[in-house]
C-alpha positions as CSV (number, residue, x, y, z in Angstrom):
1,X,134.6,120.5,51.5
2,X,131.3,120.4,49.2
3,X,132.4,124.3,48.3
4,X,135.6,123.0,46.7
5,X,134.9,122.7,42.7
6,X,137.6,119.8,42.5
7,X,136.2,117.5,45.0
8,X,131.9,118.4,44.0
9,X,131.1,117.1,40.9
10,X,127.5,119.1,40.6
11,X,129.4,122.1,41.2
12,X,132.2,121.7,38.1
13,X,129.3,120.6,36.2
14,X,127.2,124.2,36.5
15,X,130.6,125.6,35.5
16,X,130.5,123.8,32.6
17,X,127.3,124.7,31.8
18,X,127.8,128.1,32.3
19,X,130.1,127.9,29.9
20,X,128.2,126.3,27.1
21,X,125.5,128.6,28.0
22,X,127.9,131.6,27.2
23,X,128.9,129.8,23.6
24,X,124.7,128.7,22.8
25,X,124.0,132.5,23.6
26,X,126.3,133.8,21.0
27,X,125.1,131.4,18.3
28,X,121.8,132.2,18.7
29,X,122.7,136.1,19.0
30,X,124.7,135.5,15.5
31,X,121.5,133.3,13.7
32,X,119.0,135.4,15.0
33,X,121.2,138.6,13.3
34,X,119.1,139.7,10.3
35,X,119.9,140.0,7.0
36,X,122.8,137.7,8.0
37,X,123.9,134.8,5.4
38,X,123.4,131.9,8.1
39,X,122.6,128.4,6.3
40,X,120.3,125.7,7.5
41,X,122.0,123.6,8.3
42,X,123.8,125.6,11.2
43,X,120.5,127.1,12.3
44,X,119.6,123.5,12.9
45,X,122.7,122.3,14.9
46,X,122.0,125.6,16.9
47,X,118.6,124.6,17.8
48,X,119.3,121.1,18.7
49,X,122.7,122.3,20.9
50,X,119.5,124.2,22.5
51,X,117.5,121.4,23.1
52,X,120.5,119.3,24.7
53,X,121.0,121.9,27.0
54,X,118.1,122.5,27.9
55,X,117.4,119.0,28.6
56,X,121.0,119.0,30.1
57,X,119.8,121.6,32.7
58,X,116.8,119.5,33.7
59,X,119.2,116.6,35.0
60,X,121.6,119.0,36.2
61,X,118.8,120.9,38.5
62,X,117.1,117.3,39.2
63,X,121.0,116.0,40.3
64,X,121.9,118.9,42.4
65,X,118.4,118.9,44.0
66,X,119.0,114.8,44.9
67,X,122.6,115.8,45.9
68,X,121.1,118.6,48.4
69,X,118.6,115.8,49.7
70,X,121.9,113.6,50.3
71,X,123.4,116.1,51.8
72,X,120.4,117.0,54.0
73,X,120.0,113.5,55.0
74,X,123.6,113.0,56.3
75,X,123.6,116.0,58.1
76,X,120.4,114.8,59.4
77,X,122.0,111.2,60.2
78,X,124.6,112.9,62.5
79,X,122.0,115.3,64.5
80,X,119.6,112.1,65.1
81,X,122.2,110.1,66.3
82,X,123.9,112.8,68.6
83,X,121.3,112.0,71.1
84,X,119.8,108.8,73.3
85,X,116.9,110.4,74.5
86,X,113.5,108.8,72.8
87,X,111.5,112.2,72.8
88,X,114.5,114.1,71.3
89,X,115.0,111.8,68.8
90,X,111.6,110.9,67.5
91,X,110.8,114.4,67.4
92,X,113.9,115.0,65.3
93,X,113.1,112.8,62.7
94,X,109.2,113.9,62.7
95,X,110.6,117.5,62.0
96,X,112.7,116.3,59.4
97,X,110.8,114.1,57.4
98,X,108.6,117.3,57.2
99,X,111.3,119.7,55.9
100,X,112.2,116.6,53.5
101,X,109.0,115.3,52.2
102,X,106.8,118.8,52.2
103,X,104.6,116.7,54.3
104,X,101.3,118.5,55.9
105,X,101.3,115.9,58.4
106,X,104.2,112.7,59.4
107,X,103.4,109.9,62.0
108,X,105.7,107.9,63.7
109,X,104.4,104.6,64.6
110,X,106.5,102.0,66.5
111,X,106.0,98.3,67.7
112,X,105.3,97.9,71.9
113,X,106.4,94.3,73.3
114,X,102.9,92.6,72.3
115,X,104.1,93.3,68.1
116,X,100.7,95.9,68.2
117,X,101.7,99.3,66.6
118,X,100.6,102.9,68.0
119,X,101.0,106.4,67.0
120,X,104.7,107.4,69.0
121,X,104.7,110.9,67.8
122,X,102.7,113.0,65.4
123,X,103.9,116.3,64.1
124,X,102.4,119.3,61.4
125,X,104.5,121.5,59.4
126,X,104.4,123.7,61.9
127,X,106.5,121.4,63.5
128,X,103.6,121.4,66.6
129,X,102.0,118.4,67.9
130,X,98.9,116.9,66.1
131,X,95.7,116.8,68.3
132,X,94.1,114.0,68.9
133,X,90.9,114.9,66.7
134,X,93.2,115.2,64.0
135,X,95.2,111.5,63.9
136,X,93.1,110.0,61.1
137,X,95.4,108.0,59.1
138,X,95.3,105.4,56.0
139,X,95.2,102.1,58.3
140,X,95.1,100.2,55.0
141,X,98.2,101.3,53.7
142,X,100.0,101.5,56.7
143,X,99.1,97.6,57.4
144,X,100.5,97.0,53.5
145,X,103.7,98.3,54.3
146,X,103.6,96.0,57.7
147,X,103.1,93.2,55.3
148,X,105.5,93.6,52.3
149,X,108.3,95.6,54.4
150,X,108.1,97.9,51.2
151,X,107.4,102.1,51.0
152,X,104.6,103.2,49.5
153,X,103.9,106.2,47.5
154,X,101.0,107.3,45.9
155,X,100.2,110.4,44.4
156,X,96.5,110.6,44.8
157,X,95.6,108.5,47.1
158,X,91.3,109.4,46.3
159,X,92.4,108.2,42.3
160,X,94.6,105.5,43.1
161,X,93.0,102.0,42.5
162,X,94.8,100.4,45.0
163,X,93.4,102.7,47.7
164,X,90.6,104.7,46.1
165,X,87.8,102.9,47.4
166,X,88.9,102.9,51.5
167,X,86.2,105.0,53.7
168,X,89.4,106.4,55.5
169,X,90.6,107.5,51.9
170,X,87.8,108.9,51.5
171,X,86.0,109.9,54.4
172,X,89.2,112.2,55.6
173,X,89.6,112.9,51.8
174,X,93.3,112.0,52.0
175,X,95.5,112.9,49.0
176,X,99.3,112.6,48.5
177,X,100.4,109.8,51.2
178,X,104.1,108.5,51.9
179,X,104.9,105.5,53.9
180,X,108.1,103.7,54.7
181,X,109.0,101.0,57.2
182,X,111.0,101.1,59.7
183,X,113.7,98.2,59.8
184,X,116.4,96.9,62.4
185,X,117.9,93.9,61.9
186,X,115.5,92.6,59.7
187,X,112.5,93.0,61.8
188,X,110.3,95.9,61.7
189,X,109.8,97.8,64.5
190,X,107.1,100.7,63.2
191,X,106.6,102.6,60.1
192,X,106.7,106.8,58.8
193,X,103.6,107.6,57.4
194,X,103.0,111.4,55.3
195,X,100.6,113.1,54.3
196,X,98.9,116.0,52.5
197,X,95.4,116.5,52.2
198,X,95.8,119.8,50.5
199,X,97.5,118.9,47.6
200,X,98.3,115.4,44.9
201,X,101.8,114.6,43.7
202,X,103.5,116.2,46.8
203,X,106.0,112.9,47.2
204,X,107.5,111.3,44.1
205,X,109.4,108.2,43.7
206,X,112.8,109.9,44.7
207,X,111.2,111.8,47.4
208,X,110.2,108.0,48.5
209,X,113.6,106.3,48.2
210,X,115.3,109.1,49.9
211,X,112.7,109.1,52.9
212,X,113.7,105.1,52.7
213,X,117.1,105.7,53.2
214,X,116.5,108.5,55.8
215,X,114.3,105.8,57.6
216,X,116.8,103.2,57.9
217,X,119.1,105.4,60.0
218,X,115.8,107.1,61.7
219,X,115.2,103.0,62.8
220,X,118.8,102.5,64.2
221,X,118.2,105.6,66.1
222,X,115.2,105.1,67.4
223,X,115.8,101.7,68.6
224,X,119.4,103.1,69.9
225,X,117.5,105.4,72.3
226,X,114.8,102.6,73.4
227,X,117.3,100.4,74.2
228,X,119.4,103.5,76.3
229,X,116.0,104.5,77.4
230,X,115.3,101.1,78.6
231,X,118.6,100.6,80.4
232,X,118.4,103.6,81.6
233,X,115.0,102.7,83.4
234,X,116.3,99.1,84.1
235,X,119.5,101.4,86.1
236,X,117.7,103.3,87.7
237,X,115.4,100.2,89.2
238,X,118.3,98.2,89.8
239,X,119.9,101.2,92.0
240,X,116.5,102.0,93.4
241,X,116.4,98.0,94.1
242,X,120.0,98.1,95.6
243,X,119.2,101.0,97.8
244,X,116.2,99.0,99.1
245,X,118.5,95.9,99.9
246,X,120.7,98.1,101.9
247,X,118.1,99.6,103.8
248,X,116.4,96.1,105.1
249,X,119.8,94.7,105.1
250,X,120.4,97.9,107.7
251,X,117.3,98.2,109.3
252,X,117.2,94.0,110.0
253,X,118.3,93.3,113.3
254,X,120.4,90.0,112.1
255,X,123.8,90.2,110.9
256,X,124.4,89.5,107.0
257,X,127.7,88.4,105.5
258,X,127.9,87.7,102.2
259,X,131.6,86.0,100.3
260,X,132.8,85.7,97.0
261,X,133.8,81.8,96.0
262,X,137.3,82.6,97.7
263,X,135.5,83.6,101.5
264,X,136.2,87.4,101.1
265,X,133.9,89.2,102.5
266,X,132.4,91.6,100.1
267,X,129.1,92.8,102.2
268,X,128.4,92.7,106.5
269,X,125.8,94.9,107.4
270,X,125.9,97.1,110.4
271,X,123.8,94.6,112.5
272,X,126.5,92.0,111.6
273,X,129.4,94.7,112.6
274,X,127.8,95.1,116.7
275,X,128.1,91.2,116.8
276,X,131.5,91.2,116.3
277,X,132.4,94.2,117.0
278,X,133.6,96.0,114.2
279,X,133.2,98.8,111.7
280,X,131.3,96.8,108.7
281,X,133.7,98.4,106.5
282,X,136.7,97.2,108.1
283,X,136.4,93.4,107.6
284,X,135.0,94.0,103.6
285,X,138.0,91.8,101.7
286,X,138.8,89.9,104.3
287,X,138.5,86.0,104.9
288,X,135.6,85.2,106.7
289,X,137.6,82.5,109.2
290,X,139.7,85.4,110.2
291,X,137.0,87.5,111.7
292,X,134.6,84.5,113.0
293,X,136.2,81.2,114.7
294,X,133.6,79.0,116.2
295,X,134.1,77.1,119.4
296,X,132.4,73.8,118.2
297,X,132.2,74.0,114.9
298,X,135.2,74.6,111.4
299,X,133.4,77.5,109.9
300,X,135.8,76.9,106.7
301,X,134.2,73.2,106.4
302,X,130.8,74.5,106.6
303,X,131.1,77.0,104.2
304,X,133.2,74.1,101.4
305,X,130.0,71.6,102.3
306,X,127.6,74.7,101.4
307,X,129.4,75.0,98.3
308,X,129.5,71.6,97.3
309,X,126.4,70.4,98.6
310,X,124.4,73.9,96.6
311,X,122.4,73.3,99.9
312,X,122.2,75.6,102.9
313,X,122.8,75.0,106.7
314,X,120.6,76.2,109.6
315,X,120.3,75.8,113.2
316,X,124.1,75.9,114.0
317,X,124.1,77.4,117.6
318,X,127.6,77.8,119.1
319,X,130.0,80.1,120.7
320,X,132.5,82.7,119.5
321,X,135.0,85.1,121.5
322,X,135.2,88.9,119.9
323,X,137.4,91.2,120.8
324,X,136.0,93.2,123.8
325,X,132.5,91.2,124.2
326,X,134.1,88.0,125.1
327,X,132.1,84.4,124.9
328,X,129.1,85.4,122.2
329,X,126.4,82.3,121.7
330,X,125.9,82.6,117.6
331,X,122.8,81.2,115.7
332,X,124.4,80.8,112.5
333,X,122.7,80.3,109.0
334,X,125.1,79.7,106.1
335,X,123.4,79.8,102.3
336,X,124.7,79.5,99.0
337,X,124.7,83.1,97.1
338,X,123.0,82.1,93.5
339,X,123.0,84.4,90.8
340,X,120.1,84.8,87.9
341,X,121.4,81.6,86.3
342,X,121.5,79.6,89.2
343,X,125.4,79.6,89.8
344,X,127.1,79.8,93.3
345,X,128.7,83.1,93.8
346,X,129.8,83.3,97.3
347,X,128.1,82.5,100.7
348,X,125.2,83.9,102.4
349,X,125.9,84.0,106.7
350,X,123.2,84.9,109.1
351,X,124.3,86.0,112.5
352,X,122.2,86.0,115.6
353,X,123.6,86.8,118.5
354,X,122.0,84.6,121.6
355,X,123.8,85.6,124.3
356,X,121.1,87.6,125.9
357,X,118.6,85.2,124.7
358,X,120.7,82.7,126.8
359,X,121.0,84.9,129.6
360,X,117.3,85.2,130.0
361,X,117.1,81.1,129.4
362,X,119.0,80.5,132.4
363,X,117.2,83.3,134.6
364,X,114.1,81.8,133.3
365,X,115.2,78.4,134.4
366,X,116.1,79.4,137.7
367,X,112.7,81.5,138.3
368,X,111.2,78.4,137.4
369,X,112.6,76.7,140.3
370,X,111.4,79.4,142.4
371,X,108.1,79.7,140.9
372,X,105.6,77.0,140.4
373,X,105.4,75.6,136.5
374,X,101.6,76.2,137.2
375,X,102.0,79.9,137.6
376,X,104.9,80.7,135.0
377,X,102.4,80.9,132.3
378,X,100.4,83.1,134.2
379,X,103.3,85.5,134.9
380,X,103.2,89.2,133.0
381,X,106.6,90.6,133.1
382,X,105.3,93.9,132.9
383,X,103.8,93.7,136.2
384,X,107.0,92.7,137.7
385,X,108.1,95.9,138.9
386,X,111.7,96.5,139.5
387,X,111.9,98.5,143.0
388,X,109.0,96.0,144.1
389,X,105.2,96.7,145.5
390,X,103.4,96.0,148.8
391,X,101.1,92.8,149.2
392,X,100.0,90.5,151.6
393,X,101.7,87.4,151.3
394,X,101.9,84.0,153.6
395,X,105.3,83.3,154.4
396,X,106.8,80.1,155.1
397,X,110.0,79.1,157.3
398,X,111.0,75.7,157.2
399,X,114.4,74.7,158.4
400,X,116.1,71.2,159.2
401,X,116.3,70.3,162.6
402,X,119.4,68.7,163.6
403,X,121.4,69.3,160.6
404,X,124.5,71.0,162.3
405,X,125.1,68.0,164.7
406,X,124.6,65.4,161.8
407,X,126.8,67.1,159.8
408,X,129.8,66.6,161.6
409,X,132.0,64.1,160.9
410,X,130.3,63.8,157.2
411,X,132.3,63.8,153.9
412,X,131.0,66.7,152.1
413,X,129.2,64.5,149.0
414,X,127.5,62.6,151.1
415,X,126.5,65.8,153.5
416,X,125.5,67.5,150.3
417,X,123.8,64.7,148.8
418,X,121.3,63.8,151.8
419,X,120.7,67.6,152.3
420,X,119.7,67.9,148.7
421,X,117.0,64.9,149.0
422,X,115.9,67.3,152.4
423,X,115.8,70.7,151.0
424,X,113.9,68.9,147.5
425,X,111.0,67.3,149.3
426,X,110.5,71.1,151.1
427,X,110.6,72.6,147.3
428,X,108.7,70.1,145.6
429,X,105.9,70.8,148.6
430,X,105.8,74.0,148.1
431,X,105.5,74.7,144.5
432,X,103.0,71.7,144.4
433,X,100.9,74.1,146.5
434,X,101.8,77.2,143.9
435,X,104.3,78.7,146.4
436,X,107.0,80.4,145.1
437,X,110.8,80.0,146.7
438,X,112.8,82.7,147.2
439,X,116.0,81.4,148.5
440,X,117.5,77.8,150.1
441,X,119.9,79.6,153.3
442,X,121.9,76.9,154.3
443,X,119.5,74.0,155.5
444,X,116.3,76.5,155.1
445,X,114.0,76.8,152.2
446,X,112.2,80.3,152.5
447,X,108.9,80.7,150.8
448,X,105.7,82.7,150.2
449,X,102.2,82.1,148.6
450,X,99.9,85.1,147.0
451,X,102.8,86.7,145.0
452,X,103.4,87.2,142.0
453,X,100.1,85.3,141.0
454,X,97.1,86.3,143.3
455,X,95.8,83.5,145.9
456,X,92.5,84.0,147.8
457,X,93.5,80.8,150.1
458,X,97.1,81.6,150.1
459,X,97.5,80.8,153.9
460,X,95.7,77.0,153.6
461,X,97.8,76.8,150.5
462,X,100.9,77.4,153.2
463,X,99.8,75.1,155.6
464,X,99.2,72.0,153.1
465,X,102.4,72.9,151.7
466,X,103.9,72.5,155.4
467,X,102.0,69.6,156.2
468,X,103.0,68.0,152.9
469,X,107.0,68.5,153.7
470,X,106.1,66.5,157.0
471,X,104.5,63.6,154.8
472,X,107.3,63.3,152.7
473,X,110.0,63.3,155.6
474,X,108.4,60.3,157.4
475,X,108.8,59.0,154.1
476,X,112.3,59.6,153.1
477,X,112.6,58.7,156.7
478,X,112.1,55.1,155.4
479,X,114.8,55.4,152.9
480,X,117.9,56.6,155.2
481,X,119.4,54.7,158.2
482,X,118.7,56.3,161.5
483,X,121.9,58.9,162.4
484,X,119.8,60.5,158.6
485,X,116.4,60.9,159.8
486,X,116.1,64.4,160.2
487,X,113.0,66.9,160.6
488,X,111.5,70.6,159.8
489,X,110.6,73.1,162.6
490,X,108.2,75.3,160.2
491,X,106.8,78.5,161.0
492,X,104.1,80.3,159.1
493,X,102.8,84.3,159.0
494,X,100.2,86.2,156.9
495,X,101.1,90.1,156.7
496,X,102.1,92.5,154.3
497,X,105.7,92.5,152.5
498,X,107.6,94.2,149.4
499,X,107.7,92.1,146.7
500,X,109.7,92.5,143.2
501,X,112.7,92.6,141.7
502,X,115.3,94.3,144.1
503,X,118.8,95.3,142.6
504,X,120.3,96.6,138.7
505,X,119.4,95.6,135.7
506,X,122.6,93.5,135.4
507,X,121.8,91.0,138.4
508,X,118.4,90.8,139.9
509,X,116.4,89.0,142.8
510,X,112.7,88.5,142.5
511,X,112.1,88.3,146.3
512,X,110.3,89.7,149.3
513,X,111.6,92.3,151.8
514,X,109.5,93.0,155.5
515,X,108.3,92.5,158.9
516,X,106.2,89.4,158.2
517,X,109.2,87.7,156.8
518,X,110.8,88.6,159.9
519,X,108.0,87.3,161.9
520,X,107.4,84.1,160.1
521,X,111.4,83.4,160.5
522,X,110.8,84.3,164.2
523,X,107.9,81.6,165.1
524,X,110.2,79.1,163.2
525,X,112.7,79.1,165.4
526,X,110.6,78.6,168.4
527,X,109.1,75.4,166.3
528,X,110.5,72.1,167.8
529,X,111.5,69.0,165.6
530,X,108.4,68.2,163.1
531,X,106.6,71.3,164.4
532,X,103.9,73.7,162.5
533,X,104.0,77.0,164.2
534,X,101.5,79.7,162.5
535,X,101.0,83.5,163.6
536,X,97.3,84.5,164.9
537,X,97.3,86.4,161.9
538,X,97.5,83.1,159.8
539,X,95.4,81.1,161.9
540,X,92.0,83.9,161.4
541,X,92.7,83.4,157.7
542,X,92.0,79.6,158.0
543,X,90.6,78.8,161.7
544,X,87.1,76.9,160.2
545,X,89.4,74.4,157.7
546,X,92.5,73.6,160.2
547,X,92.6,71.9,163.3
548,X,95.6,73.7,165.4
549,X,95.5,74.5,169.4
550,X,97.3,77.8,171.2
551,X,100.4,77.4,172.5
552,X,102.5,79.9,175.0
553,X,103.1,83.7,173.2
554,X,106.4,83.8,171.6
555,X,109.1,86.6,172.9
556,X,111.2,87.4,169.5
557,X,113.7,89.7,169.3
558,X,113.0,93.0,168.0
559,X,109.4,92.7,169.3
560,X,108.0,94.7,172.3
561,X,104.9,92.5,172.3
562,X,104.8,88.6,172.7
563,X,103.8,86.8,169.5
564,X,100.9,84.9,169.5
565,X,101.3,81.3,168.1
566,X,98.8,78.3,167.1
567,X,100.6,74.7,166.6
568,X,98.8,73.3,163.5
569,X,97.7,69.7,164.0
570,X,95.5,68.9,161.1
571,X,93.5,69.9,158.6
572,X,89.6,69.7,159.0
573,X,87.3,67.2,157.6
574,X,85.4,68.3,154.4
């Protein structure tokens, strides 16, 4: 469009001009003729139409030349705003300023967060990099531009009163120096500065206003591609950041649910998905009450008093069927989601499943009933080996003498109550003694000592323990009318034995397997009413602290050899 004569004014003026340059030519061709009759008066009005033109030409050339500068810088405008990346742009404008200005040198200096201005970019008219040996600037004028938000311009900057006297002036002998602020919104953000230290009167006053102009829309640019260069970085944190979050939310071994304000689900991670047992993705959208129901508690109600309360709940343990797990125990954690501004967005649920954890409570419960409280802190799992290991252990028989008979004619709660005060005084014996029970058989309590915590006087331990249960009869004794008063036959044995958990990880038995278990059941039954019946082997473990006397050998079945057997009577005097 500039190529069109109608629509560019500079270029129907050189047409113009062209033309009175054709007509001036032949005047002063037809004055100039000699010995022609040409009168003053005319030669005069010749040589002033000369002097117009000539002057005419001078603002003609100085128009076009501002013209090509405003064509430049809109051209330049359009390539410095085609792109958002900082280095890109900054060294576009360094490179053009150059081509603009004639510049030996240009420096772009910019603003960081703390208002303290530094060196950006710095660029020759080579359009290379400036080293840093070579960044010596006019700090003075560069800090007057700061001040007054106004270019500067000066010609000669070693003969220009205002600057003359500086030691950078004159120590890097600087010369012709341009400097224009850069402005956005009112606020400067950095400044232009050029130079030449070759040459004076490089940058004039419309060199100055058109590096002005070209500034304003190098400012908008540059501050365009900060800000795209900061959101850029501020994305790529924020993804970084969101990656992270769904890694721990992955990796963490506690279900996390987030809502939106309506109960949608909008997030469950995969740890959340195997306690209900579900693909995370599945439930994403939909209400929260239809994939959780709680046995004791309104889920919906907890998560409105969340809302309105802007306060989280803990510690709600309950129960929750899912399809193909069945009765799940749930430690539930329900949290407001609050955004940056400290608005509710949604809800925040923590799922724990407990249901092993529960499992393991109630083993742990029972082994404690087994195991004396004494010894369960002593206890290392580890050691606990399913499959079992050989020991020597003591074991103990006891078994209520008389039950069957008394039994009959009983109502079963009060049969079952008076056996339970029986079989409790035997249990309480033994674990007071740091025996551990291994099962109640009917109206027997079957225990050992030594296992799983060592015992160096495991036997005595036995025999106190069995010498306690007869203590505590003739007490109870006191308690129950006569047809009630029942007795232990007990019979003791010290010999080796498997012990450890015996069957599949889903149901296990911590108990012992053996001979001596045999053999202990064995003297038992030979034990009359309120009888203490211990092996030979027992009795050599503990002969110099008990008082007991031999009795006839024992014939048990599934022995080829008589038993020998020592009826305990006391224990010895300290």
């Amino acid at each position: 469009m500039f190529d069109d004569p109608q629509s560019n004014p500079l270029m129907a003026s050189r047409q113009q001009l062209n033309l009175i340059r054709n007509i001036l030519d032949q005047l002063t061709d037809l004055v100039s003729i000699p010995n022609r009759n040409v009168d003053e008066k005319t030669q005069y009005l010749v040589l002033q139409l000369s002097d117009y033109f000539a002057k005419l030409s001078l603002d003609i050339k100085k128009d076009a030349m501002e013209h090509q500068d405003l064509r430049a810088l809109a051209d330049i405008g359009h390539v410095i705003n085609s792109s958002l990346e900082i280095s890109e742009v900054l060294r576009i404008v360094m490179d053009t300023i150059i081509a603009l200005t004639g510049a030996e040198r240009c420096f772009l200096m910019l603003k960081n967060d703390k208002g303290n201005l530094s060196i950006r970019m710095a660029r020759n008219w080579d359009q290379e990099s400036i080293e840093q040996s070579d960044l010596a600037i006019s700090r003075t004028i560069v800090n007057k531009v700061i001040e007054t938000s106004k270019p500067i311009v000066t010609t000669n900057a070693m003969e220009d009163p205002r600057f003359g006297r500086r030691d950078s002036i004159v120590t890097h002998n600087l010369r012709s120096i341009l400097c224009v602020p850069l402005v956005v919104k009112g606020k400067i953000t950095g400044v232009i500065y050029a130079d030449n230290r070759l040459k004076s009167g490089v940058f004039t006053k419309s060199g100055r206003d058109i590096l002005a102009a070209f500034a304003n829309q190098a400012a908008i640019a540059i501050e365009n591609a900060r800000l795209f260069n900061t959101t850029k970085k501020t994305l790529t944190e924020v993804t970084a950041l969101k990656n992270l979050m769904n890694d721990v939310f992955t990796s963490i071994t506690s279900g996390v649910i987030t809502t939106d304000k309506m109960g949608n689900i909008n997030f469950c991670n995969k740890a959340a998905g195997a306690i209900l047992n579900v693909n995370p993705k599945s439930i994403q959208g939909k209400q929260i009450t239809k994939c959780i129901s709680l046995s004791s508690y309104n889920l919906n109600e907890l998560i409105n008093n969340v809302h309105q309360l802007n306060q989280p709940i803990t510690g709600i343990e309950t129960k929750s069927k899912f399809p193909e797990r069945g009765d799940v125990h749930l430690s539930l954690s329900i949290s407001p989601l609050i955004n940056a501004s400290g608005t509710s967005q949604g809800t925040v649920i923590v799922l724990d499943d407990m249901t092993e954890r529960r499992r393991l409570e109630a083993q742990y419960r029972l082994f404690e009933r087994m195991v004396s409280p004494a010894l369960i802190g002593q206890l290392d799992p580890d050691k606990i080996r399913l499959g079992g290991e050989r020991k020597l252990i003591t074991a103990l028989f006891a078994d209520i003498r008389g039950y069957t008979k008394f039994s009959e004619g009983l109502i079963p709660e009060k049969l079952v109550s008076i056996l339970n005060r029986y079989l409790s005084i035997a249990a309480e014996a033994i674990l007071d003694y740091g025996g551990t029970i291994d099962k109640f058989q009917g109206d027997a309590v079957i225990a050992w000592f030594n296992a799983p915590i060592p015992q160096k006087d495991h036997t005595l331990r036995a025999i106190k323990s069995a010498l306690d249960i007869q203590r505590k009869v003739r007490l109870l004794h006191k308690e129950l009318s006569a047809p009630a008063r029942l007795s232990y036959g007990i019979g003791i044995h010290s010999g080796e034995a498997i012990l450890g958990l015996i069957g599949t990880e889903k149901r296990l038995d911590y108990t012992a397997i053996g001979d001596s278990i045999n053999i202990a059941k064995r003297i038992q039954e030979k034990a009359i009413d309120n009888q203490i019946l211990i092996s030979a082997e027992a009795y050599q473990q503990v002969r110099s602290q008990i008082i007991a006397e031999p009795i006839e050998p024992l014939f048990a079945k599934g022995k080829s050899h008589p038993i020998k057997v020592f009826k305990v009577i006391a224990l010895k005097q300290p």
